[in-house]
C-alpha positions in Angstrom: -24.4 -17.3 -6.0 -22.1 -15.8 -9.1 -19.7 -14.5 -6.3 -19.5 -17.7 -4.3 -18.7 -19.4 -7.4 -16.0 -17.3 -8.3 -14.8 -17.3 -4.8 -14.2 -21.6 -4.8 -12.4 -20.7 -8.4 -10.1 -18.3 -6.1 -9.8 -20.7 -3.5 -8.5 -23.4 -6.2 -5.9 -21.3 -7.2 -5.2 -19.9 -3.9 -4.8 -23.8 -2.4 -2.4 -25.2 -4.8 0.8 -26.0 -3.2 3.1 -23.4 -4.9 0.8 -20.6 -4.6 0.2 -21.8 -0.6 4.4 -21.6 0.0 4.7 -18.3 -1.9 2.0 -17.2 0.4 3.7 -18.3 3.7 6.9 -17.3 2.6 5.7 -13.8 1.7 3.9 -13.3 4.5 7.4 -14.1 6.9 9.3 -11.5 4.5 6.5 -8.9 4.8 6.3 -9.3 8.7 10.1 -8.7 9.0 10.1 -5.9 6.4 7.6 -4.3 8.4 9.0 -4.2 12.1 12.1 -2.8 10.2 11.5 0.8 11.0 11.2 3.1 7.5 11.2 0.7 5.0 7.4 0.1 5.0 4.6 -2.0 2.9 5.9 0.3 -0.6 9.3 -0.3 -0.2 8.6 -4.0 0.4 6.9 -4.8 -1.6 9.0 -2.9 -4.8 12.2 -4.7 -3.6 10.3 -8.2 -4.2 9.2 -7.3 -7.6 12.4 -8.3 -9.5 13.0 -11.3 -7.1 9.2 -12.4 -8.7 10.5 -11.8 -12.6 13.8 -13.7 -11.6 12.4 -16.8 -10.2 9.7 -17.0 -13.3 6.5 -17.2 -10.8 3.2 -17.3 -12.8 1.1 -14.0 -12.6 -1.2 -15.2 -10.4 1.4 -17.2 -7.7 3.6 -13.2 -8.2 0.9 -11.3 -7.5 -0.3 -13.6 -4.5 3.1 -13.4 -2.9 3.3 -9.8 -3.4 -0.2 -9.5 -1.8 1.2 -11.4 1.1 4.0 -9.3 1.6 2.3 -5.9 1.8 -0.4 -7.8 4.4 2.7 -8.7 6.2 4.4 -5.6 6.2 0.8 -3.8 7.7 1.0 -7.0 10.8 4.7 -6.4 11.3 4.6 -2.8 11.6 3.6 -2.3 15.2 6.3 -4.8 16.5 9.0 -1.5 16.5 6.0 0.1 17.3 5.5 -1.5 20.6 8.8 -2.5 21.4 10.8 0.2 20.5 8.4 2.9 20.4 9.5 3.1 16.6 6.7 2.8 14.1 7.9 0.6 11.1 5.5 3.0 9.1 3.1 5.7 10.0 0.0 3.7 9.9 1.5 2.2 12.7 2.2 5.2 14.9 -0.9 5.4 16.4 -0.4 2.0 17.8 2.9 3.2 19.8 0.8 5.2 22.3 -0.4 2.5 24.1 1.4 -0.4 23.3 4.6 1.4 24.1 2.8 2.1 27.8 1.6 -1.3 27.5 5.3 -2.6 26.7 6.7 -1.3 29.4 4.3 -2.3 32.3 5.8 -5.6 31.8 2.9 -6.5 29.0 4.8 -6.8 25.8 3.6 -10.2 24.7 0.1 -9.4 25.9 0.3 -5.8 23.6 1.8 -8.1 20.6 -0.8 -10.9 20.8 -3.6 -8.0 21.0 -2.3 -6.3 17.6 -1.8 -9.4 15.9 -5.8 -10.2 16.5 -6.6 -6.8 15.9 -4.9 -6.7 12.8 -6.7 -10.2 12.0 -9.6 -9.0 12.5 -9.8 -5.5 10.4 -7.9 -7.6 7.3 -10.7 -10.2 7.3 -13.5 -7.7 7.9 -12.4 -5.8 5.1 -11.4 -9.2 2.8 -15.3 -9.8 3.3 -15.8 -6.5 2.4 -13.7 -7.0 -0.5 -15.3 -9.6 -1.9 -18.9 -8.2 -1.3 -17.8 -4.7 -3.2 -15.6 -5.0 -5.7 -17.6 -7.1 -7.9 -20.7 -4.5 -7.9 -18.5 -1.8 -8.2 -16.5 -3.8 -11.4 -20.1 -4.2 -13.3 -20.7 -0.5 -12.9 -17.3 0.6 -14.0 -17.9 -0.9 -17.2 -20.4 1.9 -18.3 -17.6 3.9 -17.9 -16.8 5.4 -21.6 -13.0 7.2 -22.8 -14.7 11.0 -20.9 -15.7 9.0 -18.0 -12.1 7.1 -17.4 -10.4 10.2 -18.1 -12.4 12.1 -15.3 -11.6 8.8 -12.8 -8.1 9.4 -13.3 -8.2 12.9 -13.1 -10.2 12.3 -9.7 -7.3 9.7 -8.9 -4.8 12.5 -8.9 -6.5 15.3 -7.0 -7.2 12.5 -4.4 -4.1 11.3 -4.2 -2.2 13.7 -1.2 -5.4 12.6 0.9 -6.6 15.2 3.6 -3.6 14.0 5.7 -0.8 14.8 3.1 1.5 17.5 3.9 1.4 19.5 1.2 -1.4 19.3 -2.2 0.9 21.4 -4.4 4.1 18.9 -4.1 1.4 15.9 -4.7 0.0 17.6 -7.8 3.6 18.6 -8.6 4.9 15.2 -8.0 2.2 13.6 -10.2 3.2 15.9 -13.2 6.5 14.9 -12.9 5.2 11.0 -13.3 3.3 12.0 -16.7 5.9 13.6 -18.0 8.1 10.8 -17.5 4.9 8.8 -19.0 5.3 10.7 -22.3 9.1 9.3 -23.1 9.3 6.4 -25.6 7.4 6.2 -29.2 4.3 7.3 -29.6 2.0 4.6 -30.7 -0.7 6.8 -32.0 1.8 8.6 -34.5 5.2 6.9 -34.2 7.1 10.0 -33.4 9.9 9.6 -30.4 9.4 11.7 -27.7 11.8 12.9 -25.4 13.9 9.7 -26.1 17.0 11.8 -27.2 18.4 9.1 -29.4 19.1 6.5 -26.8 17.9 3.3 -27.9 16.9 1.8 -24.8 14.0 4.7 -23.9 11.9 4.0 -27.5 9.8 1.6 -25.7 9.5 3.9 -22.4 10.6 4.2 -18.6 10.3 0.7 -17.1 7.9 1.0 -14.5 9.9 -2.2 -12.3 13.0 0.1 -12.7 11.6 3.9 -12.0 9.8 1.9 -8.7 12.9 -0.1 -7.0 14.8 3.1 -7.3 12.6 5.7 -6.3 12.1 3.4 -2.8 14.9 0.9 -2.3 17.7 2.8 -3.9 16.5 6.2 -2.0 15.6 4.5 0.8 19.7 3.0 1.0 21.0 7.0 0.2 19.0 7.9 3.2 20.2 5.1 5.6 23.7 6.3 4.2 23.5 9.9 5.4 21.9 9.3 8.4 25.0 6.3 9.1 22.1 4.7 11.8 24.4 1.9 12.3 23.8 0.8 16.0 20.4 -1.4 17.0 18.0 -0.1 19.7 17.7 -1.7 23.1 14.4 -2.6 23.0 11.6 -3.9 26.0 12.0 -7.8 27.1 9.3 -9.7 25.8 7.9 -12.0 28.7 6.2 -15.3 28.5 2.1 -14.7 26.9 -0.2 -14.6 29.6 -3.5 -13.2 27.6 -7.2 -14.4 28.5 -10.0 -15.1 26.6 -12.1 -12.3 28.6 -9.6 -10.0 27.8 -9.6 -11.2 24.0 -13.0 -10.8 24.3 -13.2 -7.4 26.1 -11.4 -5.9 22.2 -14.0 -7.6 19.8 -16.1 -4.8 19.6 -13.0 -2.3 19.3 -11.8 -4.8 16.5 -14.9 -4.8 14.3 -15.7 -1.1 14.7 -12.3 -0.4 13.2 -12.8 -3.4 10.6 -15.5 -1.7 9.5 -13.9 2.5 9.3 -10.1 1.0 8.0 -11.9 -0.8 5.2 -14.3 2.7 4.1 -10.9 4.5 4.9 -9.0 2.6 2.6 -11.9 1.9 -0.5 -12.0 6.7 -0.2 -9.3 7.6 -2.7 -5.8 8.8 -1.6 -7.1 8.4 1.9 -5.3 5.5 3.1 -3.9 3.0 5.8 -2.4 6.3 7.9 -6.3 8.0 8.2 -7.6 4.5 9.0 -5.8 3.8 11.8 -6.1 7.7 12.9 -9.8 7.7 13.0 -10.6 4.2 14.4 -7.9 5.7 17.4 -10.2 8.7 17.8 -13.4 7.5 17.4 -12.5 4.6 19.7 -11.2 7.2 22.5 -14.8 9.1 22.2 -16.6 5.5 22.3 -14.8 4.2 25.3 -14.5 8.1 27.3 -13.2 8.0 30.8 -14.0 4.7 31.2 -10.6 4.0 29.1 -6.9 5.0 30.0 -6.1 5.6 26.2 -2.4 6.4 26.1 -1.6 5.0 29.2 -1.4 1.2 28.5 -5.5 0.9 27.1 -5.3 -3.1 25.0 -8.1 -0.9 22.8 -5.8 1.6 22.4 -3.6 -1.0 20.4 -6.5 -2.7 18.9 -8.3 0.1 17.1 -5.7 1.5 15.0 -3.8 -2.3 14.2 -7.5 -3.2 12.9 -7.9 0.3 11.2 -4.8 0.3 9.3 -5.0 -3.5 7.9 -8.6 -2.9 7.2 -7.3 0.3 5.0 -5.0 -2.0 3.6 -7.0 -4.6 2.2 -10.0 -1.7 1.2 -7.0 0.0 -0.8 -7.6 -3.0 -3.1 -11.1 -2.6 -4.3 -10.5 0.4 -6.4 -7.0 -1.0 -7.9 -9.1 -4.0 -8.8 -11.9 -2.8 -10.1 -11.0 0.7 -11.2 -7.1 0.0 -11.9 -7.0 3.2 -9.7 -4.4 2.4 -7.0 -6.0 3.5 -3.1 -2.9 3.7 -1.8 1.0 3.6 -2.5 1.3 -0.1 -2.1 -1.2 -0.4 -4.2 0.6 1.3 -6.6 3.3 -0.8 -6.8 0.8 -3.8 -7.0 -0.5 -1.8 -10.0 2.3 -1.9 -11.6 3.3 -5.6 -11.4 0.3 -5.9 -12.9 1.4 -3.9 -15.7 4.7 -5.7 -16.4 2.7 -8.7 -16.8 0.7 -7.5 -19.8 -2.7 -7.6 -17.3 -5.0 -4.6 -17.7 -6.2 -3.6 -14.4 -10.3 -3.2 -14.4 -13.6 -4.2 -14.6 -12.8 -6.3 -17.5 -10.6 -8.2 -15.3 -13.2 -10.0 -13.5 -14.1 -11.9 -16.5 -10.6 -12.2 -18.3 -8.1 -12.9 -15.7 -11.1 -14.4 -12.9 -8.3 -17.2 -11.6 -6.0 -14.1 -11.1 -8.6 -12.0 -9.3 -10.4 -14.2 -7.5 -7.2 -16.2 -6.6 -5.9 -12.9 -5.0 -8.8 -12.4 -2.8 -8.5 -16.1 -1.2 -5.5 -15.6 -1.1 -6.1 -12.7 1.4 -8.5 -14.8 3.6 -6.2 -17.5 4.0 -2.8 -15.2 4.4 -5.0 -13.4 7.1 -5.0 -17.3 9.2 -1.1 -17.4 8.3 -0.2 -14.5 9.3 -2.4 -14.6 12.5 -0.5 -18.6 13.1 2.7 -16.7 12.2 3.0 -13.4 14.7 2.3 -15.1 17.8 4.1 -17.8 18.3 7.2 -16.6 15.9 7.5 -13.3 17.5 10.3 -14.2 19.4 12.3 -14.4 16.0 11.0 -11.0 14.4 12.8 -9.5 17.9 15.5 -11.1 17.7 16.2 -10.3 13.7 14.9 -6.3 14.7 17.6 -6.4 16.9 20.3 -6.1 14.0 21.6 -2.9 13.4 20.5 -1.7 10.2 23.8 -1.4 8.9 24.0 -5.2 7.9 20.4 -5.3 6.8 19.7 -2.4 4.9 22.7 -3.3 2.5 21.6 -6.7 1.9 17.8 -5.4 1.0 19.4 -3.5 -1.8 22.1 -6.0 -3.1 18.7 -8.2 -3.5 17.0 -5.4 -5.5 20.3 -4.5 -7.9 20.8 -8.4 -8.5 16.9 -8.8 -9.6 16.4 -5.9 -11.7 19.7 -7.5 -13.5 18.4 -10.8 -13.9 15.2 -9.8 -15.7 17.0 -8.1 -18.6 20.6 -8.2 -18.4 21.1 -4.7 -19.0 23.7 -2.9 -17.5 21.9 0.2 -18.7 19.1 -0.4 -16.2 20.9 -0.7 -13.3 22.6 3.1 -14.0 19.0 3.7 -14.9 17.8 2.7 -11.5 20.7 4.8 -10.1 19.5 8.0 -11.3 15.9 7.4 -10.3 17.4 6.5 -7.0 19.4 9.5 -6.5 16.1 11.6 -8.4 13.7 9.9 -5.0 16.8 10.7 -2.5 16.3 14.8 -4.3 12.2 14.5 -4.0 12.4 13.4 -0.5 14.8 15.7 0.5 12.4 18.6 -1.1 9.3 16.6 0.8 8.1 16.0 -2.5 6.0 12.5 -2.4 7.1 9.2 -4.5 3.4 7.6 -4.6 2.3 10.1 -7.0 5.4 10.1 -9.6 5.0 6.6 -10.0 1.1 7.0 -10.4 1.5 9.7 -13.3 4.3 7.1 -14.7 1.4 4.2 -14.7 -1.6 5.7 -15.4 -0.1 8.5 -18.1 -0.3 6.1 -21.1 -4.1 5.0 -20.3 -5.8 8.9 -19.6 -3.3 9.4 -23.1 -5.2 6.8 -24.4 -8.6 7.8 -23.2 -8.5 11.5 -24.1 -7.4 11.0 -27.6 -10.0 8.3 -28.0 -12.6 10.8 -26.8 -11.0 13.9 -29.0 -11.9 11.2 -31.9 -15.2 10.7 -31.1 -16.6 14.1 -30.1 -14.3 15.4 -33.4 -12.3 17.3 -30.9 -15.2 19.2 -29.0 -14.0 19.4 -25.2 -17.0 18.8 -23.6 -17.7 15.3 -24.0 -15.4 15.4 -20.7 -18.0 16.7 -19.3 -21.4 15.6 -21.5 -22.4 12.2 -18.7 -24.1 12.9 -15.4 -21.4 10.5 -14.7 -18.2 12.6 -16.3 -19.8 15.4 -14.1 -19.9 13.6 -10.7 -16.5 12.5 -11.2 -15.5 15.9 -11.7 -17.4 17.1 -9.1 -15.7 14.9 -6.3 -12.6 15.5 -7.6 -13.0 19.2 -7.3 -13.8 18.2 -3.7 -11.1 16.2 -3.9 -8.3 19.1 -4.2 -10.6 21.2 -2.1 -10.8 19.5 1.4 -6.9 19.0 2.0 -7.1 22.9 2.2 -10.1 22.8 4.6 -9.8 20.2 6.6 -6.5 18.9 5.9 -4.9 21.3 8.5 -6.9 20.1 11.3 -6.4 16.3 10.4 -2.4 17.4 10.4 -2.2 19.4 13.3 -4.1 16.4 15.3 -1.4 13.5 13.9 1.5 15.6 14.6 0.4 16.1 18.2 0.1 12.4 18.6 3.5 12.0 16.7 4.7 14.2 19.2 3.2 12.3 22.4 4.9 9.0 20.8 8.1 10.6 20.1 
């Protein structure tokens, strides 16, 4: 009864006119950012934040927009995915080998239409989800003391590279880099200046707005730079819709089976939108067996991984929510929006900022029906608009990011600022060294700062009240597992996404 209460609260926030057009609108953006191949839900989402602080939205109308991008960036994804044979992002590669297929058998529209249900699907499956576990898992959270917050983001970090990540000792490496960068400013606890070497502008610490738009949208425009990718793509005609209920029908089961694994998928630390839509695939191609033509044209073939990745997306929520632990890089980025606005990310949230939360999560539910009234019958416009070489588009993106970081402290200082983090994520890339995890160290550095000191005071400096709770101890325990089973089973995961990257490409 307590949540359903809470849940009309969201929906009054969620309703009001302003926070219903901010919706709309960033679901549109999010959908276009998404079929734009390599810019992605992060990036997106990081080049909106200063547009946010420049038109002076309320927290709650900023971070429902934002919300609605990165949901709109997960839809938008398999358009390039299915048309071009392109994924805008690599949760959406798995859709490419069989709505490519699909695409070209003269079934475009029918391929679309099936992945914008799909992805309608898994996001409201996991939405309920949502709303079901993240207050449960915020009332629990708050027995967590300074040892047991400092194990979570410990855990949070070995996590982070997931068991599909590339490499766990550029993740780890990367999130170093992030605490380090967490450490420069005045320390509050003593006063002393650290690493601020007598510029003015670093005593109150690294903006986290400015390290984020140009680690993504600044690197993002150095890479489009050297590849010069200035032509379009011919992509596959789109013909008139000609889908059936029974075939609608025929995916429900595919749908809600993948509903189900994106949202665990995406709730599991560092694991992600990209594993989501990988195992709802593969479990989906073992379900169906040679009754299916999986990567030949299959409509499951497209609906397992589009509901897989947007139930990830939407699970990736529940621990940023109630932990302030970001699930995945987008997340991240939401994470620190929240940040900026003074908002403590947590349990405590639940009951402080309720309107906020609970706004959010309506939000979500009535985004999905947007976005769901949006891809079918605008898809014609998202083709047409994908069809612009990058070359026009990609400049404009940026301009937008420059003019709003600007605008929200009229600093010339932060735009060379955002330069040099731009140029240090065009270096990381280059050296395959993640961006998720430097901007997690730079967000969550302050707070395990804050937590381990605060435990040091209590335990007068004995180290193992990190480890005194049966709590403190699982934490540590799954995060030990945590930088364990990349190196196990992370090499089989790999091996089996870059042999269906292969088949796409």
């Amino acid at each position: 009864m307590e949540t359903l209460h809470y849940l009309s609260l969201g929906f009054g926030v969620a309703l009001q006119s302003e926070n219903l057009m901010f919706a709309l609108m960033g679901c549109f953006i999010g959908t276009l950012i998404g079929a734009l191949p390599g810019l992605g839900p992060a990036n997106g989402v990081a080049i909106l934040i200063p547009l946010a602080f420049t038109l002076g939205l309320k927290p709650e109308t900023a971070l429902i927009m934002l919300t609605a991008v990165y949901a709109g960036a997960m839809y938008g994804g398999r358009i390039s995915s299915i048309l071009l044979n392109i994924p805008g992002d690599e949760p959406a590669m798995m859709t490419c080998l069989d709505g490519y297929p699909m695409a070209r058998q003269g079934k475009a529209a029918e391929a679309l239409a099936i992945s914008a249900i799909a992805s309608f699907m898994g996001s409201l499956i996991a939405t309920v989800g949502l709303i079901l576990l993240a207050p449960l898992l915020a009332r629990f959270a708050l027995t967590f003391g300074p040892a047991e917050y400092f194990a979570l983001f410990v855990l949070a970090f070995a996590t982070l590279g997931g068991i599909t990540g590339k490499n766990p000792m550029k993740t780890l490496m990367a999130a170093a880099i992030g605490l380090i960068i967490a450490t420069v400013g005045i320390d509050l606890s003593t006063g002393t200046q650290r690493y601020t070497f007598g510029v003015l502008e670093l005593y109150e610490g690294v903006d986290f707005i400015i390290a984020i738009v140009g680690l993504f949208a600044v690197s993002e425009l150095l890479f489009f730079i050297e590849e010069k990718a200035g032509k379009g793509r011919e992509m596959i005609k789109v013909n008139p819709l000609k889908l059936k209920w029974r075939e609608i029908l025929s995916i429900m089961p595919t749908t809600i089976r993948g509903g189900i694994l994106g949202f665990i998928a995406g709730v599991l630390p560092g694991a992600g939108a990209s594993l989501g839509s990988f195992i709802t695939y593969t479990l989906e191609k073992k379900i169906v067996g040679k009754k299916g033509h999986f990567g030949e044209g299959d409509p499951r073939g497209v609906a397992a991984p589009e509901s897989g990745n947007n139930g990830a997306s939407s699970g990736a929520l529940v621990p940023m929510l109630t932990l302030g632990v970001p699930g995945s890089g987008t997340t991240a980025v939401l994470l620190a929006m929240l940040v900026s606005l003074n908002i403590t990310p947590g349990p405590l949230m639940f009951t402080q900022n309720a309107d906020l939360v609970w706004g959010v999560i309506a939000a979500l539910l009535v985004g999905n029906f947007m976005l769901l009234l949006l891809n079918i019958p605008l898809v014609g416009v998202f083709v047409k608009i994908l069809s612009v070489p990058p070359m026009y588009l990609l400049p404009i993106v940026t301009m937008v990011a420059f003019v709003g970081i600007y605008s929200i402290s009229h600093s010339t200082f932060d735009l060379y600022f955002m330069i040099a983090f731009g140029v240090a994520g065009y270096l990381l890339r280059k050296l395959e060294i993640p961006l998720v995890p430097v901007i997690l160290g730079l967000l969550l550095g302050p707070e395990m700062e804050k937590n381990l000191r605060h435990a040091m005071q209590i335990s007068d400096g004995d180290w193992s009240i990190l480890w005194s709770s049966g709590l403190s101890i699982g934490l540590w325990l799954v995060a030990i597992i945590g930088l364990l089973l990349p190196v196990i089973v992370g090499p089989i995961l790999r091996r089996r996404m870059q042999a269906a990257k292969e088949k796409v490409g």
